[in-house]
Each structure stands twice: as structure tokens, then as C-alpha cells.
C-alpha positions as CSV (number, residue, x, y, z in Angstrom):
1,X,-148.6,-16.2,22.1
2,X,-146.3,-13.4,21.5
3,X,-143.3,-16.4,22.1
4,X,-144.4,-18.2,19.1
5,X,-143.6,-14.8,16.5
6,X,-140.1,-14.8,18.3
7,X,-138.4,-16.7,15.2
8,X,-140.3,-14.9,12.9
9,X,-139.0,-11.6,14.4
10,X,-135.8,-12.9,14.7
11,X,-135.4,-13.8,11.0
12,X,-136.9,-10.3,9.8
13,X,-133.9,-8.1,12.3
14,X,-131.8,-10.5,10.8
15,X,-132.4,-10.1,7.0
16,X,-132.7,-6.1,7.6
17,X,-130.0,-6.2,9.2
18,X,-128.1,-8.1,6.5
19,X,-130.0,-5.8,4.0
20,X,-128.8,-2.6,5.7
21,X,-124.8,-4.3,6.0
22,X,-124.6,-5.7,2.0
23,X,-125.7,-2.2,0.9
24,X,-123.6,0.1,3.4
25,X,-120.3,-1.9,2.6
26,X,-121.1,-1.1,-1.3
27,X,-122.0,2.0,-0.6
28,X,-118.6,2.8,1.3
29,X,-116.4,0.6,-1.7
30,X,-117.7,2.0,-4.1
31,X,-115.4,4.1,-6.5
32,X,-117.3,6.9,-8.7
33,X,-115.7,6.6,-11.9
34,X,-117.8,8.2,-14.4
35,X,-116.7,7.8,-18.3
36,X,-118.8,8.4,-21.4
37,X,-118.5,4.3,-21.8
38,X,-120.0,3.5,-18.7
39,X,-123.4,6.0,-19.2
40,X,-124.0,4.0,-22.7
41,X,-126.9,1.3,-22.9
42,X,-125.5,-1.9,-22.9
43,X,-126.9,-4.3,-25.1
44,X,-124.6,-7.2,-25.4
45,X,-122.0,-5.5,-26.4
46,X,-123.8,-4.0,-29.4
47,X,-124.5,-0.8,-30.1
48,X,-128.4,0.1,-29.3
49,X,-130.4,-0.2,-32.2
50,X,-133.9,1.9,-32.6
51,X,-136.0,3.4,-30.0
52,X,-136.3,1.3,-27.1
53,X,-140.2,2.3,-26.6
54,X,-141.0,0.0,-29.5
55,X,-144.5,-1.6,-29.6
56,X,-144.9,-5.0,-29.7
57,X,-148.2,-7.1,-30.8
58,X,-150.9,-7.4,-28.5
59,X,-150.5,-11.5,-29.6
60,X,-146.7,-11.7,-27.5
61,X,-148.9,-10.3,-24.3
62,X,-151.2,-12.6,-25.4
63,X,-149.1,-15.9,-25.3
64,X,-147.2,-14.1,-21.9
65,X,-150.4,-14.3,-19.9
66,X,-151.2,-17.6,-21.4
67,X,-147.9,-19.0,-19.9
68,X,-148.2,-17.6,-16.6
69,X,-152.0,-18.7,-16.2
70,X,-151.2,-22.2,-17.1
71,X,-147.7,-22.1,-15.3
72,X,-149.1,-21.2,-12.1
73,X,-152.3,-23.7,-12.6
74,X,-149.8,-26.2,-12.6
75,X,-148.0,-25.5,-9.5
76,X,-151.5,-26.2,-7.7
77,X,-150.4,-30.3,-8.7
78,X,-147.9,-30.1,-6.1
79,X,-149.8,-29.8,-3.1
80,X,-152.5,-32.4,-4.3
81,X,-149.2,-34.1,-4.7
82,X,-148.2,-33.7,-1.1
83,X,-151.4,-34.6,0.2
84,X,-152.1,-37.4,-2.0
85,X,-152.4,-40.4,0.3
86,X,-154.8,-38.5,2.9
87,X,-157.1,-37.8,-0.5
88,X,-157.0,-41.4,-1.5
89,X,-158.1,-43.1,1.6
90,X,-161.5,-43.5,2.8
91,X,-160.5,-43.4,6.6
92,X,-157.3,-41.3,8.3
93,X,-154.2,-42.7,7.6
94,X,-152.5,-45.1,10.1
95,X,-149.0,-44.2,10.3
96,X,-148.7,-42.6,7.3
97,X,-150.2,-45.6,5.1
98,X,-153.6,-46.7,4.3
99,X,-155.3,-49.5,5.7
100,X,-156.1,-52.3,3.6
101,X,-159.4,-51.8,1.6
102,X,-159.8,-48.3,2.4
103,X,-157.9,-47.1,-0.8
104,X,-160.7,-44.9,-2.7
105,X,-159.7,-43.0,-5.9
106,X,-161.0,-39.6,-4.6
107,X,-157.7,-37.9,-5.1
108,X,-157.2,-39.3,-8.4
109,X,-160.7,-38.4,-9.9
110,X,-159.9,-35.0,-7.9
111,X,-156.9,-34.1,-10.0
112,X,-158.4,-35.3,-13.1
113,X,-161.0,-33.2,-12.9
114,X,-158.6,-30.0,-12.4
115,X,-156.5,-31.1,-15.7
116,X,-159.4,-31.7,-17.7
117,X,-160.5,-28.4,-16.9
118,X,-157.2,-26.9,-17.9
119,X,-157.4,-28.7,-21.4
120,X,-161.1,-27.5,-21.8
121,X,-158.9,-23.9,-21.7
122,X,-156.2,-24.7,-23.5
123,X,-158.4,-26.2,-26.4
124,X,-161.0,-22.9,-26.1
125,X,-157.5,-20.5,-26.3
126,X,-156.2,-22.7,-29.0
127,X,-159.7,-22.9,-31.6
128,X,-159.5,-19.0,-31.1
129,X,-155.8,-18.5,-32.3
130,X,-154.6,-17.3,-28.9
131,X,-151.6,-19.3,-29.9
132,X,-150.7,-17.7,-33.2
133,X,-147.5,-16.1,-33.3
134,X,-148.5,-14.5,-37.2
């Protein structure tokens, strides 16, 4: 049992380790150089303008955790994706493949159902004005 974490423990020394190298070898080629230039904002190359606590509308939250709710609804298609053709047989697959007349459209009605209940949300957010950018 305690073999089978062996890689796993391997690959975590390893990344500390290369964690605790990248940031030593900065830290000993680093040259302090302090000017009034370099302890300015940068802001493309501009100036800073205003205060940079400035409050935004609650509506660019709103349309923020809109696009991360569907985006990451979405990236549930990619398993279903992956594990298409087991979903769409009616017996296990032989060799990767389905045998003839054991096709069902499980997995299809399956995914359908998840993106019609996605556009039942996005319609709902969109009729109350979620979407609005006024």
C-alpha cells in the first residue's frame, strides 16, 4: 500500500525542491536597487489615475459570477464526453465498441437534459436583467 504513494511522494520532494531552488537562486541574484521609479504603480506606462479603491456596480459582480457558474457547468461536458460510448450502450462495451443493436441514446438524452437545464438558467438570469450592463 504504502508503494503505490511512492510517485506521488516522489513528485511532491521534487516540486518543493524545485520550489525551494527557483526562489533561493533569485533570492541570491537579486540586486537591491531602489529608485523613486521603481516604488511608483505601474499602470501601463501611465500615470495612476484616482483612487485605486474605486467601487464598481454590484451588476460587473453580477455578470462575473454568471461567467464562472456557466463556465464551469460547461466543463462538466467533457467527461460525459469521455465516457460517451459506455453511456450509449445498453451492454459493456466489447473492445472499446458497441455491439450491434445495443446502441441506446441514454447518454445523449443524459446531456440534453443537463443543457436544457442550463438554458432554463440562462433564460431565468436573462428575463430578470442579470445581463444588463446599464
Amino acid at each position: 500500500m504504502a508503494s503505490s504513494y511512492f510517485p506521488v511522494l516522489l513528485l511532491l520532494a521534487f516540486v518543493v525542491a524545485n520550489a525551494a531552488a527557483i526562489i533561493g537562486l533569485s533570492h541570491l541574484k537579486l540586486r537591491q536597487r531602489v529608485t523613486p521609479e521603481k516604488q511608483t504603480a505601474y499602470e501601463s506606462g501611465i500615470p495612476p489615475l484616482g483612487d485605486a479603491r474605486e467601487r464598481f456596480s454590484v451588476k460587473f459582480y453580477m455578470v462575473a459570477m454568471l461567467f464562472i457558474i456557466f463556465d464551469i457547468e460547461t466543463v462538466f461536458m467533457i467527461p460525459w464526453g469521455v465516457g460517451y460510448r459506455q453511456l450509449s450502450c445498453a451492454v459493456p462495451t466489447v473492445g472499446g465498441a458497441c455491439p450491434a443493436g445495443q446502441v441506446s441514446w441514454f447518454g445523449f438524452g443524459e446531456m440534453l437534459v443537463f443543457i436544457a437545464i442550463l438554458l432554463a438558467g440562462l433564460v431565468y438570469v436573462w428575463k430578470k436583467g442579470a445581463l444588463q450592463w446599464d
